[in-house]
MARBA-3410 file (N, C-alpha, C, O; in Angstrom, 1 decimal):
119
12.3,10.7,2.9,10.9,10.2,2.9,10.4,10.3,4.3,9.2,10.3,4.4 ~ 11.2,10.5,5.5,10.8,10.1,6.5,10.4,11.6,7.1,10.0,11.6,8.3 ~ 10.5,12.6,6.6,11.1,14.3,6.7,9.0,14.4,5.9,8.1,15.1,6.5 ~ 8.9,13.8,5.1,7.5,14.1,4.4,6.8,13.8,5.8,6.4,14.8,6.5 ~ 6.5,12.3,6.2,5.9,11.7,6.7,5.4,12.4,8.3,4.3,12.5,8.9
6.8,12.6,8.5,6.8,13.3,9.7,6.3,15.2,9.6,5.8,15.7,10.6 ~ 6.5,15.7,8.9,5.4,16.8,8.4,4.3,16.7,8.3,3.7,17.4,9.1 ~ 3.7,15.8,7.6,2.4,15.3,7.5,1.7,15.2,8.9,0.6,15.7,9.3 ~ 2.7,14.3,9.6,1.9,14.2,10.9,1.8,15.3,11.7,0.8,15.2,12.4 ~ 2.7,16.7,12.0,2.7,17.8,12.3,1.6,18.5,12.0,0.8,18.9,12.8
1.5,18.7,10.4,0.1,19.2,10.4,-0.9,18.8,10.4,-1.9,19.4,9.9 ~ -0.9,17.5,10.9,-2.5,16.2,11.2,-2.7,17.1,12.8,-3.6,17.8,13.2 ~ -1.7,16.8,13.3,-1.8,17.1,14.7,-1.8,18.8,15.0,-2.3,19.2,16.1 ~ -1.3,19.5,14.2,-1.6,21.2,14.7,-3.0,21.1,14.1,-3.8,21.7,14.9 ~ -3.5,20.6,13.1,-4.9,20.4,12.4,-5.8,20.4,14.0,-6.1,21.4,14.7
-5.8,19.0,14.1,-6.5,18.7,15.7,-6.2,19.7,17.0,-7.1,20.3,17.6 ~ -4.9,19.8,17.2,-5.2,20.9,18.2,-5.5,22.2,17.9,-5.3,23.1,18.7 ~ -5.8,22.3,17.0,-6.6,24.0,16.6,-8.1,23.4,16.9,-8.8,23.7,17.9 ~ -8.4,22.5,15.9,-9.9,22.0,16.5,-10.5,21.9,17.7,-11.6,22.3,18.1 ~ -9.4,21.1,18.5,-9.6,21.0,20.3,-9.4,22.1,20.8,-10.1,22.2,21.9
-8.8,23.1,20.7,-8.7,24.7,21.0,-9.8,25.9,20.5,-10.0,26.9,21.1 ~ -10.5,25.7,19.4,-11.7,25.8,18.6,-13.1,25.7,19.2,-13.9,26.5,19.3 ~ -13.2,24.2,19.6,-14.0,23.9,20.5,-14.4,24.5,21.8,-15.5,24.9,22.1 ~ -12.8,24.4,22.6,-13.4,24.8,24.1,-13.4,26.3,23.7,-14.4,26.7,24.3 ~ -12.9,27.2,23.0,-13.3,28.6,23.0,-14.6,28.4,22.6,-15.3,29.2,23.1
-15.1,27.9,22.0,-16.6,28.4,21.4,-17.7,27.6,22.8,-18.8,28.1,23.2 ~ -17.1,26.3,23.3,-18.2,26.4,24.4,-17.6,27.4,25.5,-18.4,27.6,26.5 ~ -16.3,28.1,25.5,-17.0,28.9,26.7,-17.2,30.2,26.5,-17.3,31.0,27.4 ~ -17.4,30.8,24.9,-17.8,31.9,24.3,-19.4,31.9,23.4,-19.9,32.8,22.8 ~ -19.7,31.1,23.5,-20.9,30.3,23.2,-22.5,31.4,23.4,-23.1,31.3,24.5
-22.9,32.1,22.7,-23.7,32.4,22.6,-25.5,32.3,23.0,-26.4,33.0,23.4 ~ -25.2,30.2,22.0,-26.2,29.1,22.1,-26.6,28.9,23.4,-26.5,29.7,24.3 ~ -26.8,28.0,23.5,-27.5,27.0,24.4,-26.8,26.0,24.6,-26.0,25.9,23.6 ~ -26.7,25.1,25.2,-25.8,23.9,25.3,-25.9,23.1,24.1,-25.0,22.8,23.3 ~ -27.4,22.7,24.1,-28.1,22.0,23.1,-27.4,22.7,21.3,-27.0,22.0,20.3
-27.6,23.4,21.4,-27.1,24.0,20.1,-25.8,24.2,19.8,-25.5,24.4,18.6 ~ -24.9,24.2,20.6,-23.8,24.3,20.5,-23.0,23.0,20.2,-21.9,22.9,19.8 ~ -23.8,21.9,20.6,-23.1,20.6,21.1,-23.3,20.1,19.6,-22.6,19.2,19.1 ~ -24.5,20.8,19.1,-25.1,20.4,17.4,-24.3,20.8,16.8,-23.7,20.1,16.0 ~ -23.9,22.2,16.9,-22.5,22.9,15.9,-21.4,22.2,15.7,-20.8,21.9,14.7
-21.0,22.0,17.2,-19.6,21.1,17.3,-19.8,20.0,16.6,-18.8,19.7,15.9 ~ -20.7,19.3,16.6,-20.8,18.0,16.1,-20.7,17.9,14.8,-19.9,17.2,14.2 ~ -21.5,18.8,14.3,-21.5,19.4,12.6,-19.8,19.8,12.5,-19.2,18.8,11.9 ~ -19.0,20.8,12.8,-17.3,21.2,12.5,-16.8,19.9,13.2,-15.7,19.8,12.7 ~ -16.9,18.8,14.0,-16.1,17.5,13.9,-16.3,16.8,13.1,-15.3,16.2,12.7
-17.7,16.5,12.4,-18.1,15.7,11.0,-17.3,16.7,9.9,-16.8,16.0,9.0 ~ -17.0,18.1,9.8,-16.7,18.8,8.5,-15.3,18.1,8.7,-14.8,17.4,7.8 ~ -14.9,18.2,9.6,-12.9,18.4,9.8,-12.8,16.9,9.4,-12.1,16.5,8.5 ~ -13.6,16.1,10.1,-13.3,14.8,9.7,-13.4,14.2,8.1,-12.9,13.3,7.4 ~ -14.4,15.4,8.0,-14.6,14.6,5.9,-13.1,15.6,5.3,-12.5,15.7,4.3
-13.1,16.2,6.3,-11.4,17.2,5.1,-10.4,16.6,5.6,-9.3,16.7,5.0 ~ -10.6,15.7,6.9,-8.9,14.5,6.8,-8.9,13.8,6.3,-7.9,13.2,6.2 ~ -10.5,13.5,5.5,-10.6,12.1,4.9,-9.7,12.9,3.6,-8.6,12.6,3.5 ~ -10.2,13.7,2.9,-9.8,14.3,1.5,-8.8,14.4,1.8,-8.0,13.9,0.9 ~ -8.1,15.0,2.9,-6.4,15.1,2.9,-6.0,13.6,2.6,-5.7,12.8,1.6
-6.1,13.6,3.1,-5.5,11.8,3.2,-5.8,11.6,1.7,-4.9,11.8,0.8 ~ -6.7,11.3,1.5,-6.7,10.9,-0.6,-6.2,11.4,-1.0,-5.6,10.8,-1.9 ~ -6.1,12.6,-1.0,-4.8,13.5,-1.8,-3.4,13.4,-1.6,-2.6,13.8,-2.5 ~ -3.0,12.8,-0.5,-2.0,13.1,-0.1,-1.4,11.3,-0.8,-0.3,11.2,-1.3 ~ -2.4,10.2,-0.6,-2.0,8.9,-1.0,-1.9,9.0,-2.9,-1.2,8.4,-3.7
-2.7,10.1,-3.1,-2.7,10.1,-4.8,-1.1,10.8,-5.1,-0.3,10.4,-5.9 ~ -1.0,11.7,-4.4,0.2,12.2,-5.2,1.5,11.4,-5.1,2.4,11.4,-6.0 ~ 1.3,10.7,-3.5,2.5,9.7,-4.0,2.7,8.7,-4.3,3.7,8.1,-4.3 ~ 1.1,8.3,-4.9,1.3,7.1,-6.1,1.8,8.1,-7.5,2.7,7.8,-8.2 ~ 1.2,9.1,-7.9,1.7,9.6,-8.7,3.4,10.2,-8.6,3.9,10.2,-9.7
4.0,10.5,-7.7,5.3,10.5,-7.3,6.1,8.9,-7.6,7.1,8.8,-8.4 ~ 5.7,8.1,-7.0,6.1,6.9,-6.8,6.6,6.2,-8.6,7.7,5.8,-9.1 ~ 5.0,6.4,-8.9,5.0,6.3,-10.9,5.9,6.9,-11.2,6.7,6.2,-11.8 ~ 6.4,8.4,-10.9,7.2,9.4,-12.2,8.7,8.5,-11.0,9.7,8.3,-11.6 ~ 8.8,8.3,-10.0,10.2,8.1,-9.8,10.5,6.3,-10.3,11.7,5.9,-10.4
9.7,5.7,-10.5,9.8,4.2,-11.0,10.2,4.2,-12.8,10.9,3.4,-13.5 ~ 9.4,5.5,-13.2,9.4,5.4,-14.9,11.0,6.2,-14.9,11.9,5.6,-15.5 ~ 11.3,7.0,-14.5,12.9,7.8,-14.4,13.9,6.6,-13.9,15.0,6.5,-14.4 ~ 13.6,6.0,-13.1,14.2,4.9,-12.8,14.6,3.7,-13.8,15.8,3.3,-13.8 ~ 13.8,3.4,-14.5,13.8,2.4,-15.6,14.5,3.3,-17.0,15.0,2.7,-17.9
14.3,4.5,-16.9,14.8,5.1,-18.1,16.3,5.2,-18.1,17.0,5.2,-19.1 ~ 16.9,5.4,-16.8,18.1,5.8,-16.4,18.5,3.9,-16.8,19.2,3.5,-17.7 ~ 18.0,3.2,-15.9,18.8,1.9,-16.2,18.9,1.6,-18.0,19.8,1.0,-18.6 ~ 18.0,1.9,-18.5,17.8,1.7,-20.3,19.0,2.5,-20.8,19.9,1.9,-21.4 ~ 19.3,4.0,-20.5,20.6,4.7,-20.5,21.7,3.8,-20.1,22.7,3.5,-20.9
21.6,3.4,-19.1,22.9,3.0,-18.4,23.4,1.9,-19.6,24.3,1.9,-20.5 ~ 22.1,0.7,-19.2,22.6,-0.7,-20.3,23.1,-0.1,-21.5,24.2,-0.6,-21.9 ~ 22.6,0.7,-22.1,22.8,0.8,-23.4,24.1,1.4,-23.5,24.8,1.1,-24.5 ~ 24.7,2.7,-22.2,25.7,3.0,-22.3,27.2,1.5,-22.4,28.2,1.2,-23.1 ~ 26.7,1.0,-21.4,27.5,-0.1,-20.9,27.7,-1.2,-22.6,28.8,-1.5,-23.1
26.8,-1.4,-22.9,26.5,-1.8,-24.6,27.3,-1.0,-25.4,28.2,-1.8,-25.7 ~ 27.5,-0.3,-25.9,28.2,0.7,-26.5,29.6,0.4,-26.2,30.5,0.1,-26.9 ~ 29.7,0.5,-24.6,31.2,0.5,-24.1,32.0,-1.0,-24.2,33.2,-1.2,-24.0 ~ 31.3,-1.7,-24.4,32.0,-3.0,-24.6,31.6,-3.2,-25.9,32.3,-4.3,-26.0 ~ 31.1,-3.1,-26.8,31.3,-3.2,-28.4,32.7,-2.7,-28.5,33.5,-3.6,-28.8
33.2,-1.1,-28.3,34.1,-0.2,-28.8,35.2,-1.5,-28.3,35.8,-2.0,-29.2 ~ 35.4,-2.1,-26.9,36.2,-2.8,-26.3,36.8,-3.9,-27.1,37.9,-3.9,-27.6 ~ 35.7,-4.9,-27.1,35.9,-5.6,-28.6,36.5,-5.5,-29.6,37.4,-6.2,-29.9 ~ 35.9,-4.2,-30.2,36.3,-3.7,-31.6,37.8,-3.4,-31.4,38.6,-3.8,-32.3 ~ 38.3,-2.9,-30.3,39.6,-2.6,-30.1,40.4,-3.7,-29.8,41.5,-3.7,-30.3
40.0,-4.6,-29.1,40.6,-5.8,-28.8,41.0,-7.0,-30.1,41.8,-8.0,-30.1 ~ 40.1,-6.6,-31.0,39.9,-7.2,-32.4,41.3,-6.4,-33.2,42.3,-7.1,-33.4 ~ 41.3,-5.3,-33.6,42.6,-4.6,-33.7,43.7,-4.9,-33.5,44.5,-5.3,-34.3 ~ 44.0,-4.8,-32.1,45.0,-5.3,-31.3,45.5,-6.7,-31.6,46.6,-7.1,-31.9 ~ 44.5,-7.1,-31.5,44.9,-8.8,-32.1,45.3,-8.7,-33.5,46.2,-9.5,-34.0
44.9,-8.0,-34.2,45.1,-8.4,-35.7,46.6,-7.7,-36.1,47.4,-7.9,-37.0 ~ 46.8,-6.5,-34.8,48.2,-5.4,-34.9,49.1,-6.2,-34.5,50.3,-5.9,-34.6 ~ 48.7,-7.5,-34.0,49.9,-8.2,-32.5,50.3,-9.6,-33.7,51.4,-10.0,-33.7 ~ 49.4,-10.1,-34.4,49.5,-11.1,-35.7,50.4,-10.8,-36.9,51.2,-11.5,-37.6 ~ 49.9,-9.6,-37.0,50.6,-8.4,-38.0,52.2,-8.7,-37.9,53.1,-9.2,-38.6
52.1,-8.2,-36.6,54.0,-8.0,-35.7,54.6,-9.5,-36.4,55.6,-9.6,-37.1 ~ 53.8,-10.6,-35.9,54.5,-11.8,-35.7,54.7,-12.7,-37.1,55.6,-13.5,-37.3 ~ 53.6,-12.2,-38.1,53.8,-12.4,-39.3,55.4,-11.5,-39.9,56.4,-12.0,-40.4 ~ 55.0,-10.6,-39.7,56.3,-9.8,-40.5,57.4,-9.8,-40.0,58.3,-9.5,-40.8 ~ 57.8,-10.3,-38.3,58.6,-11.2,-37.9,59.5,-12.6,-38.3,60.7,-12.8,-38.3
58.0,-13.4,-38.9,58.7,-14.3,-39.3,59.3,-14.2,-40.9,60.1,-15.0,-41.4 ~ 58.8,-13.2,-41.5,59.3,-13.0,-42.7,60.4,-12.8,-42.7,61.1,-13.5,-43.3 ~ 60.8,-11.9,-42.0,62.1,-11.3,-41.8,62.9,-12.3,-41.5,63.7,-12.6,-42.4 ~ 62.9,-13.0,-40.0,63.5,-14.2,-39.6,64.0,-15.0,-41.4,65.2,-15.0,-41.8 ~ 63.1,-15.3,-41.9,63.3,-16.3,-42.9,63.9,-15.8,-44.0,64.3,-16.7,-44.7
64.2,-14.4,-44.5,65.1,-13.9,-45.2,66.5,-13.8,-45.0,67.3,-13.7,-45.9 ~ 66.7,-13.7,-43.0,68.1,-13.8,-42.7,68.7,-14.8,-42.8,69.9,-14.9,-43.0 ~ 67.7,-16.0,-42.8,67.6,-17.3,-42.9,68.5,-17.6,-44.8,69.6,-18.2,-44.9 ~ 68.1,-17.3,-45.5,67.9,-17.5,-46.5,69.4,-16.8,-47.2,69.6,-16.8,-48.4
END
């Protein structure tokens, strides 16, 4: 996450120093007038500024929508998991119930025996 963030800010900032490099070429290739150029610039710092605004919204939507798909995958895996874990301790049970009835079994037919040598 911190690999995004730090990208982001890379191209926030090559964004701007193209701008600030944009700028001084055009005032000192400048065709205009002071006056008119200062109008231009002003106009391409309002444009750039309304397209950081839209970056930025775009950029906050997709990782609420990122955020959503890794929270719902997240909940789906734990519903897998419980349910595996559920499964695996029924079988446990079920086997442990066996066991007991195989280990009763033994001790019954034990004492039968016992009681016929007896006898």
């Amino acid at each position: 996450m911190g690999d995004d963030r730090d990208s982001g800010a890379a191209v926030l900032l090559s964004f701007l120093l193209g701008g600030v490099t944009g700028a001084a070429l055009a005032l000192l290739y400048a065709p205009r007038s002071g006056r008119e150029t200062r109008e231009m610039l002003g106009e391409k710092l309002r444009e750039g500024a309304e397209r950081g605004r839209e970056l930025k919204d775009q950029a906050l939507e997709k990782g609420r929508v990122l955020k959503e798909q890794a929270v719902g995958k997240g909940r789906a895996l734990l519903d897998d998991a419980s349910e595996y874990v559920e499964r695996k301790r029924e079988a446990v049970e079920e086997r442990k119930d066996r066991f007991t009835a195989a280990v009763e079994a033994g001790r019954q037919a034990y004492r039968e025996e016992k009681a016929k040598t007896k006898a």
